[in-house]
C-alpha positions as CSV (number, residue, x, y, z in Angstrom):
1,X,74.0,139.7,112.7
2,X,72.7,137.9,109.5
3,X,70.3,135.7,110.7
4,X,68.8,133.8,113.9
5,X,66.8,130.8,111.4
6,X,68.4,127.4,110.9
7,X,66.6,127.2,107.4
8,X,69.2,130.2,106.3
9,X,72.2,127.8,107.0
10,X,72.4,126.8,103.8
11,X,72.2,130.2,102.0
12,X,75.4,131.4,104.1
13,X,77.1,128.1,104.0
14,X,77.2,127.2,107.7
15,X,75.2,124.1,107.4
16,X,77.3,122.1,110.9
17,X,79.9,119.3,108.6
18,X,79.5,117.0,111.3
19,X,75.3,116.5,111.0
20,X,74.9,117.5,107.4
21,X,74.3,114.4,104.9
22,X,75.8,114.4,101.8
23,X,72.4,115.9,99.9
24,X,73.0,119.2,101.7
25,X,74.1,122.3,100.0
26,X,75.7,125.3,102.1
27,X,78.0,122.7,104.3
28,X,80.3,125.0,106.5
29,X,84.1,124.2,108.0
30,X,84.0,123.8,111.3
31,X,86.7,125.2,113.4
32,X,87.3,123.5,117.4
33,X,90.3,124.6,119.4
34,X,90.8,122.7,122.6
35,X,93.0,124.2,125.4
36,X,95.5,121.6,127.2
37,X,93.5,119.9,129.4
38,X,90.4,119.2,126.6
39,X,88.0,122.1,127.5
40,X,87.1,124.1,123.9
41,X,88.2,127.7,123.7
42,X,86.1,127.7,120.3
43,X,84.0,125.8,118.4
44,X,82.8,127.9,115.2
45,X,80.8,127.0,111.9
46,X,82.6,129.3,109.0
47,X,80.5,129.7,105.8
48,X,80.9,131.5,102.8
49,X,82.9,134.2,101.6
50,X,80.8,137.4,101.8
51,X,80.0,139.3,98.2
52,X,79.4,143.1,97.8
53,X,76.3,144.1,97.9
54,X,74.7,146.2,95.2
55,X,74.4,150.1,96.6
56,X,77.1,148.6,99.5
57,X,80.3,150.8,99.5
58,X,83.0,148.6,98.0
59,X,85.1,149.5,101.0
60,X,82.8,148.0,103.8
61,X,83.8,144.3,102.6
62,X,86.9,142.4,102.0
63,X,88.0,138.8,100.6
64,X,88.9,138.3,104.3
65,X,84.8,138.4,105.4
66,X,83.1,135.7,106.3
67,X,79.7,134.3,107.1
68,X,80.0,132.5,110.6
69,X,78.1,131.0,113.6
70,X,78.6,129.3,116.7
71,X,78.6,125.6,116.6
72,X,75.9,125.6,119.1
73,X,73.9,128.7,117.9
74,X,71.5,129.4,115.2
75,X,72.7,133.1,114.5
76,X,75.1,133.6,111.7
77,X,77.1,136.4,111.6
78,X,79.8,138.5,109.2
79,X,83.1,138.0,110.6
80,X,86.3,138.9,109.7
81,X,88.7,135.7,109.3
82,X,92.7,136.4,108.2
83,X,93.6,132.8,108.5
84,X,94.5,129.9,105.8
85,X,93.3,126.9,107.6
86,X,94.5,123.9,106.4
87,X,92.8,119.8,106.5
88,X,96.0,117.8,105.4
89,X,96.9,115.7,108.2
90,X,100.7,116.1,107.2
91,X,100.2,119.8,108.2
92,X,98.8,119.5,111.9
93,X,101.3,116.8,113.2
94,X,105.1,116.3,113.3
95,X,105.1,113.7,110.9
96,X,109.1,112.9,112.0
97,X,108.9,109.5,113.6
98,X,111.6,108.7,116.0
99,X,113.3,112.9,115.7
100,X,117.1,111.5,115.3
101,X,119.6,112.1,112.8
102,X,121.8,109.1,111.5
103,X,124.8,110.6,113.3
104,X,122.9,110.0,116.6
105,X,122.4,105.7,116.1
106,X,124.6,104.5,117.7
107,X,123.0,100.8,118.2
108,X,120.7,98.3,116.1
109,X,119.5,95.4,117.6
110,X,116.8,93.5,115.4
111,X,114.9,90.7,117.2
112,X,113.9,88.8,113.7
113,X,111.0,86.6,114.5
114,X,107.1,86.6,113.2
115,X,104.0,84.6,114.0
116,X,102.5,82.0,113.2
117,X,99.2,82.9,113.0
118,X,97.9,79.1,112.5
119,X,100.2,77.2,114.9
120,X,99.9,80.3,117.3
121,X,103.6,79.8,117.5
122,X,107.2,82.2,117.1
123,X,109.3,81.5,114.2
124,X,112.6,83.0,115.3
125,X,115.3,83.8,113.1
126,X,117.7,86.0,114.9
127,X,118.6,88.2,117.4
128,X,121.2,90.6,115.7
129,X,123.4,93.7,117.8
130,X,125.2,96.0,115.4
131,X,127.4,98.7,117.3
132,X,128.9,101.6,116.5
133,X,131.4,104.3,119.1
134,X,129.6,107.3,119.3
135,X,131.9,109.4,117.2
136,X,130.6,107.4,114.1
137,X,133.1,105.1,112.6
138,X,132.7,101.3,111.6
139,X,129.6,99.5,112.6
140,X,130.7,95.8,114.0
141,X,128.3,92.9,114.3
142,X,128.5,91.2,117.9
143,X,127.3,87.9,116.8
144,X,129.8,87.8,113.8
145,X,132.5,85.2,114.7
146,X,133.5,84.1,110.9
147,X,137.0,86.3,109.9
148,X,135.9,85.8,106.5
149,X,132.9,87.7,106.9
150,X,132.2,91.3,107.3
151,X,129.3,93.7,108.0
152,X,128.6,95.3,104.6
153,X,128.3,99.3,105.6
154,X,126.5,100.5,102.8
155,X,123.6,98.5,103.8
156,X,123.8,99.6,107.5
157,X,123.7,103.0,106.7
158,X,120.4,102.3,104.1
159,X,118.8,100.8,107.1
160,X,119.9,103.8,109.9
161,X,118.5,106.3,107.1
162,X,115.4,104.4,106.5
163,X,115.3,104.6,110.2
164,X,116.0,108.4,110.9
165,X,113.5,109.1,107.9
166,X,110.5,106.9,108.9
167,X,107.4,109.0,108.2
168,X,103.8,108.9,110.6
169,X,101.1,108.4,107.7
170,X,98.7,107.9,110.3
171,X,97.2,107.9,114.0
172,X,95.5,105.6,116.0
173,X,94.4,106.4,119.8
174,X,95.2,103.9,122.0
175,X,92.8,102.4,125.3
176,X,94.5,103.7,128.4
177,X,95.5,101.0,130.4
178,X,99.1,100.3,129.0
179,X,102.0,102.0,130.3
180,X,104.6,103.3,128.7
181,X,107.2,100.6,130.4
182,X,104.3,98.2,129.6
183,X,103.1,97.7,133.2
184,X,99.7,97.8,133.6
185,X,97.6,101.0,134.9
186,X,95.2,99.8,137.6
187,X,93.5,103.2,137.4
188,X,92.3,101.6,134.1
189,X,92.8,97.8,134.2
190,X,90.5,96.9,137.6
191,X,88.9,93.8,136.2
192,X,89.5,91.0,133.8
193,X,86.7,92.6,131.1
194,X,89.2,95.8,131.1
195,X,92.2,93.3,130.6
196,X,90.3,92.0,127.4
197,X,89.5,95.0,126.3
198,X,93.1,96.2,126.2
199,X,94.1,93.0,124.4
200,X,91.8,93.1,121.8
201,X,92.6,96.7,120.9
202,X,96.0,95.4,121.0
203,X,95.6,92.4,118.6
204,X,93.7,94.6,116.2
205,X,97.4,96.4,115.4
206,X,99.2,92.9,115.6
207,X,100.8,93.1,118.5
208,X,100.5,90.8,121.8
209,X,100.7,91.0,125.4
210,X,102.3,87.7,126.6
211,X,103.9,86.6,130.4
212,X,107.8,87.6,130.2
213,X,109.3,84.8,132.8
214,X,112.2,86.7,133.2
215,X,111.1,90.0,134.6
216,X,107.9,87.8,135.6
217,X,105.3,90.8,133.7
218,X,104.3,91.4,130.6
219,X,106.4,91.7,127.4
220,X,104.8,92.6,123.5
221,X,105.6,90.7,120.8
222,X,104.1,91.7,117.3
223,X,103.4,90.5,114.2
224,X,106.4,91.1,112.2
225,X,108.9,91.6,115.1
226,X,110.9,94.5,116.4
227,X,113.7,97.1,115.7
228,X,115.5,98.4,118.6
229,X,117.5,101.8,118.4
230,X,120.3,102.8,120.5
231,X,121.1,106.8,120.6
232,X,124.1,108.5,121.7
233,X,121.6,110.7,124.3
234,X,121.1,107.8,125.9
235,X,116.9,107.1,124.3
236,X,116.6,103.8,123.3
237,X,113.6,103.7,120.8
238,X,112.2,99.6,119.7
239,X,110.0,99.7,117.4
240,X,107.2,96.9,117.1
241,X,106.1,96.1,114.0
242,X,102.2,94.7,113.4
243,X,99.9,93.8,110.8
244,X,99.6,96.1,107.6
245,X,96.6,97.1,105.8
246,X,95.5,99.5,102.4
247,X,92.9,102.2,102.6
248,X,92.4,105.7,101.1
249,X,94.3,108.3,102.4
250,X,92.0,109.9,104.9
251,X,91.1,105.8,106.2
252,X,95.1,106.0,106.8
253,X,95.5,109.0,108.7
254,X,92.5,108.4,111.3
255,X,91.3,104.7,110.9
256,X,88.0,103.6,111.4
257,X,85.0,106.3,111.8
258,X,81.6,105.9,113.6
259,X,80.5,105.1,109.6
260,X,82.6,102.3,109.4
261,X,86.1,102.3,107.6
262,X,87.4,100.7,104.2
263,X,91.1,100.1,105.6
264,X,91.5,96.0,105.1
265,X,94.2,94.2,106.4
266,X,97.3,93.1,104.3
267,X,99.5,90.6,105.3
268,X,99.7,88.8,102.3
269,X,103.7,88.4,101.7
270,X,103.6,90.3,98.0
271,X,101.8,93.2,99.3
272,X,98.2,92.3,97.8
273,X,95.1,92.3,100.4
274,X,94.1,89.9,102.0
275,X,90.3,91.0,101.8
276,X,89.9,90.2,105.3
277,X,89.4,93.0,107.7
278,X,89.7,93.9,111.0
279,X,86.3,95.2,111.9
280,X,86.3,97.8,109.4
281,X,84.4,97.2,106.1
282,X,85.2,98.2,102.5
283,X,83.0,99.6,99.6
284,X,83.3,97.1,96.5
285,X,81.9,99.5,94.1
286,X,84.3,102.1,95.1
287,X,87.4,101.0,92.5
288,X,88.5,104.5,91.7
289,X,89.8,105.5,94.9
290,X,93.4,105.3,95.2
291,X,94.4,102.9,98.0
292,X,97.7,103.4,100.0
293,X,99.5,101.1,102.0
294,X,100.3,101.3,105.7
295,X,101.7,99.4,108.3
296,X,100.7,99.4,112.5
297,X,103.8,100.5,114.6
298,X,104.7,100.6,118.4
299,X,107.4,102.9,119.4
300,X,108.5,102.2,123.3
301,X,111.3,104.6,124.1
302,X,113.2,103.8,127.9
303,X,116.2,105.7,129.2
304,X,119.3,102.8,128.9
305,X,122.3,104.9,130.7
306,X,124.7,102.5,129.3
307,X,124.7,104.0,125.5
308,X,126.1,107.1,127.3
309,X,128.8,104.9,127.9
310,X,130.9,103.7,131.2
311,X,129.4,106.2,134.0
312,X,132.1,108.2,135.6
313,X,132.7,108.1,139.4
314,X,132.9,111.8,140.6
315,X,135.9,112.3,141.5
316,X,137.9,113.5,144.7
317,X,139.6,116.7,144.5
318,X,143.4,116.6,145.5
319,X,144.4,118.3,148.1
320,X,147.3,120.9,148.2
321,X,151.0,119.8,149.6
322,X,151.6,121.4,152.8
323,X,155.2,122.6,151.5
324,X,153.9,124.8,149.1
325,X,152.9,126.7,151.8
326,X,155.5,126.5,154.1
327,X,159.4,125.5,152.2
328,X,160.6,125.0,155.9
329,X,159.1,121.7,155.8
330,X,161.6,120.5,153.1
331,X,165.4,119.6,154.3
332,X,167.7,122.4,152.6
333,X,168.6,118.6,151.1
334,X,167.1,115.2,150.7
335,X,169.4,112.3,149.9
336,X,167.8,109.7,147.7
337,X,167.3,106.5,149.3
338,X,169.5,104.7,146.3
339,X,172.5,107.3,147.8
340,X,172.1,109.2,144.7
341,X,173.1,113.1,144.6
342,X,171.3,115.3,147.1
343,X,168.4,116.9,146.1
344,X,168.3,120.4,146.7
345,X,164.8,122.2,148.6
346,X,164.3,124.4,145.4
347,X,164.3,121.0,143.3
348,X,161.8,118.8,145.9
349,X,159.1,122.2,145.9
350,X,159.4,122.6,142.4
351,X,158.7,118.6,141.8
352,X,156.1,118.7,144.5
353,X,154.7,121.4,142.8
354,X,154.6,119.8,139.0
355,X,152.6,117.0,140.5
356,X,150.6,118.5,142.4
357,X,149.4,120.5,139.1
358,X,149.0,117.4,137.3
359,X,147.3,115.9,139.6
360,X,144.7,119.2,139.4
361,X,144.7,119.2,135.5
362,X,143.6,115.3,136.1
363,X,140.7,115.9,138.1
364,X,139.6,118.8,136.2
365,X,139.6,116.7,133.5
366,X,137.9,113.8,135.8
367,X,135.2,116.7,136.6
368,X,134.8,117.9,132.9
369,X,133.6,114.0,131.9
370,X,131.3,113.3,134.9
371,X,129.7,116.8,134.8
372,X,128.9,116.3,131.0
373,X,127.7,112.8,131.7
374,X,125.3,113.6,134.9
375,X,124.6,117.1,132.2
376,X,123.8,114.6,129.3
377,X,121.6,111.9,131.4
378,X,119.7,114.6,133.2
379,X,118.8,116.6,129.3
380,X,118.0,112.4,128.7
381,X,115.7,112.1,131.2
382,X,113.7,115.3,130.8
383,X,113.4,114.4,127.1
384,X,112.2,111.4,128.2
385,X,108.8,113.1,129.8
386,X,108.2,114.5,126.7
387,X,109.1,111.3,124.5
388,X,106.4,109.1,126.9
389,X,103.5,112.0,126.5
390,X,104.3,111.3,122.4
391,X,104.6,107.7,121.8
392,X,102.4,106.9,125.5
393,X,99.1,107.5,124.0
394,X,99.0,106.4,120.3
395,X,99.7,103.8,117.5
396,X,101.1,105.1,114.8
397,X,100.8,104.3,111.3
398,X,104.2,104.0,108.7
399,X,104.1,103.9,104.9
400,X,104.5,100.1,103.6
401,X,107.2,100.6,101.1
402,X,109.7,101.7,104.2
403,X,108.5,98.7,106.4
404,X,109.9,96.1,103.0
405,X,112.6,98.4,103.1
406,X,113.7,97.8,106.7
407,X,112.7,93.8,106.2
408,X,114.8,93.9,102.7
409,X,115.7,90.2,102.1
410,X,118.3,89.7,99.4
411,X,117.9,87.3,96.3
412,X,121.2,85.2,97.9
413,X,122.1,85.0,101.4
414,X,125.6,84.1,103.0
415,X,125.5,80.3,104.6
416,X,127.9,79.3,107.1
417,X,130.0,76.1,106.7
418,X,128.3,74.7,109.4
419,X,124.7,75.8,108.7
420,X,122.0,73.4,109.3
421,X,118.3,74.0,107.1
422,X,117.3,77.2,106.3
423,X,114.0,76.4,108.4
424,X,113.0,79.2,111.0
425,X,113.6,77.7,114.6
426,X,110.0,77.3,116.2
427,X,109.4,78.3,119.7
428,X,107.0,76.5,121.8
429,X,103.0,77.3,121.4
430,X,102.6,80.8,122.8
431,X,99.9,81.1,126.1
432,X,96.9,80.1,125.7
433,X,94.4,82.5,124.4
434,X,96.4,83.3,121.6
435,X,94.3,83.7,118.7
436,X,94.6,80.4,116.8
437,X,93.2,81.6,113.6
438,X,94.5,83.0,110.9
439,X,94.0,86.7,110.6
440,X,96.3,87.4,114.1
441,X,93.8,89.1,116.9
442,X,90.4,88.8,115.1
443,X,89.3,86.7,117.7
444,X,89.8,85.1,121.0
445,X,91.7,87.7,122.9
446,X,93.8,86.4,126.3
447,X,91.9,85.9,129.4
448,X,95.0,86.4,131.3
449,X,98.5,87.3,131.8
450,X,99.5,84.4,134.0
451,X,102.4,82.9,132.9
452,X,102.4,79.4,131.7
453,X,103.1,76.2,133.7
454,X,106.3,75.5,132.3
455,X,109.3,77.6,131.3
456,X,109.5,77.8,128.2
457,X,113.6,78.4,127.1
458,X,114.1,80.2,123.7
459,X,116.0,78.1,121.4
460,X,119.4,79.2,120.0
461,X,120.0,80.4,116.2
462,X,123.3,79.2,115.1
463,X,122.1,78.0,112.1
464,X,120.1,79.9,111.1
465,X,120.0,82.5,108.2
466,X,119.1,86.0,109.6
467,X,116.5,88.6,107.7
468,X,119.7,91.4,108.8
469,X,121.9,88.5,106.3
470,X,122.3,91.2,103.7
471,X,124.9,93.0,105.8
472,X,127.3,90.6,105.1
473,X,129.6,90.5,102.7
474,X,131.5,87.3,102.6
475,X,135.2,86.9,100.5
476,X,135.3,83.4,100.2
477,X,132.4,80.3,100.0
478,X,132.5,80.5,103.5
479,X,129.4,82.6,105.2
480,X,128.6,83.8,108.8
481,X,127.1,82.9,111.7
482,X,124.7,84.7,114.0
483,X,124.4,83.7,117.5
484,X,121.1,83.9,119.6
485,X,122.1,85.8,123.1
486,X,119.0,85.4,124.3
């Protein structure tokens, strides 16, 4: 032992990070390890590096000693450390998004819309489904009826490879309450303050709980609609896309602080903020600090069986012929019934025989396909555990730049023959208690989830020009056509 006083804090460099202000000299890292369940294994204040003293054999110290105390103790002691700690938040977390290759998309389905923040309404553009087998090949566009028109590749695969390479910039806990399949938790939702609660920390990302007549719960829209991913495993990922803001790189990573946060919202469609915040505040004087970009994302992942394709029925084994058993039960000859030549008992067994094997190599086969797919759906669904313990708990943050990337929108776009105005279809007013203002969320979160007194049918898109228009590539004046299936 060093020391027992506080006052020597400072000369060993264990002053506690978390309570010093920014006067204090001697300000130590502090080190917490948490075991599974949140209980801390250690929680230690490491200092400064320890010098020889004079008359003190060089042998009794190393670069590897260290002055060090308990986070809840005044005694500071020499320790020996052989760690290289790191603060990057790059280096602590898997900073892989969705963890697929290209090679494992198999399906894009892009619901274009975005809000209107002012008329609290959807603009719609289109609903888009681009497929692909899962051995790779050509990707096809469902809603693509024009023969003049077809899906441009090279742009497909940029969007699949922005995709597979979407980087987490950031973290942002989320209020329990909200399932992973979007149900609500009553364990954490028991009255209509908890309800508001979860909305509001939902409108602060841009996104939005709203009645879903046709599965009569809730569905999530967000601010700049969503990206759904199909995978040959069998995970579909959809990605929700909300409101984007600029801070420094550490307001990025972990948001707002108990000292406030300089992150501001940025929603402006060149990229520049919008100055207006979302309950976090920004230092003016502060114009040296490099700002980065970043935009809210909300990754649901569900098991859809049907991207493993049809689902084999398990199939009968067939049983052996009796004669191969026992010859006596074929004549020495059969006649054909068309009074053909007679057909000896060595040529029956031996044609009894050849389909009785193919009949076995068939359902061997038949067994092969519906043991991989029960193999594949049952690797599917314990990944899926693991997928829902990731994306259940957390928004997560996604550089700007590969948002506009995904949301490209070419300089010309294809028109069909037919097309009406280029004007986004607009869905009636959403619920009430949608914010009606302009930043989305910053006030008046929903009271409810009831749904509303009327059904409200979503209007089809035939004429109208899709964000996913740069896919096509059209020989001719004549363009394509997208069709709403919704």
């Amino acid at each position: 032992m060093v020391t027992r006083w506080e006052s020597d804090h400072g000369r060993y460099g264990v002053i506690d990070p978390e309570t010093a202000v920014p006067t204090d000299e001697g300000i130590g890292r502090r080190i917490t390890l948490a075991g599974k369940e949140g209980e801390v294994l250690l929680d230690l204040i490491v200092g400064k590096r320890v010098e020889p003293q004079p008359g003190m054999p060089t042998s009794e110290t190393t670069a590897n000693d260290y002055y060090a105390r308990r986070a809840d103790e005044d005694e500071v002691y020499i320790t020996r450390l052989d760690i290289d700690l790191s603060t990057r938040f790059s280096d602590w977390i898997n900073t892989d998004l969705l963890e697929i290759t290209p090679e494992d998309v198999i399906g894009l389905t892009v619901n274009d819309y975005e809000i209107d923040e002012e008329q609290a309404r959807l603009k719609v553009a289109d609903l888009s489904h681009l497929v692909r087998s899962a051995e790779g090949g050509t990707w096809l566009l469902e809603e693509l009826d024009d023969p003049s028109a077809q899906v441009n590749q090279a742009r497909v695969m940029e969007l699949v490879n922005t995709l597979t390479n979407l980087s987490v910039i950031g973290v942002r806990p989320k209020l329990p309450g909200l399932r992973s399949d979007l149900t609500i938790d009553p364990r954490y939702v028991r009255q209509q303050q908890d309800l508001e609660r979860l909305s509001r920390d939902l409108l602060l990302s841009g996104l939005r709980l709203v009645p879903d007549p046709e599965s009569d719960g809730p569905k999530l829209i967000s601010l700049e609609g969503e990206l759904t991913v199909g995978t040959a495993s069998g995970i579909e990922y959809t990605l929700y896309f909300g409101r984007a803001f600029a801070g420094e790189e550490s307001e990025i990573e972990i948001g707002t602080s108990a000292d406030g946060d300089s992150s501001t919202t940025d929603d402006s469609s060149d990229g520049s903020s919008t100055g207006e915040s979302t309950g976090e505040t920004t230092d003016p004087t502060d114009e040296a600090a490099p700002r980065q970009r970043g935009r809210y994302v909300f990754v649901r992942a569900r098991l859809n069986p049907t991207l493993l394709g049809p689902e084999p029925t398990e199939p009968t084994e067939p049983p052996r012929p009796p004669e191969l058993d026992d010859p006596t039960l074929v004549p020495e000859e059969t006649v054909p019934d068309d009074g053909g030549e007679p057909i000896s008992r060595v040529a029956r067994l031996q044609a009894i025989a050849e389909q009785y094997d193919l009949a076995r190599r068939t359902y061997q086969l038949e067994q092969q396909a519906y043991q991989q797919y029960q193999s594949q759906l049952a690797e599917s669904e314990s990944r899926m555990a693991e997928i829902d313990r990731r994306f259940g708990g957390w928004y997560y943050v996604i550089d700007g730049e590969d948002f506009e990337s995904l949301a490209a929108r070419p300089s010309v776009a294809p028109r069909s023959a037919v097309a009406g105005p280029n004007d986004p279809i607009e869905e009636p007013p959403l619920p009430p208690g949608f914010p009606g203002v302009r930043r989305f969320g910053v006030s008046h979160a929903t009271s409810s989830l009831a749904a509303p007194d009327s059904a409200r049918p979503r209007p089809r898109g035939d004429n109208q020009v899709s964000r996913l228009r740069c896919l096509l590539r059209v020989d001719g004046s004549r363009g394509s056509r997208f069709h709403d299936r919704t």
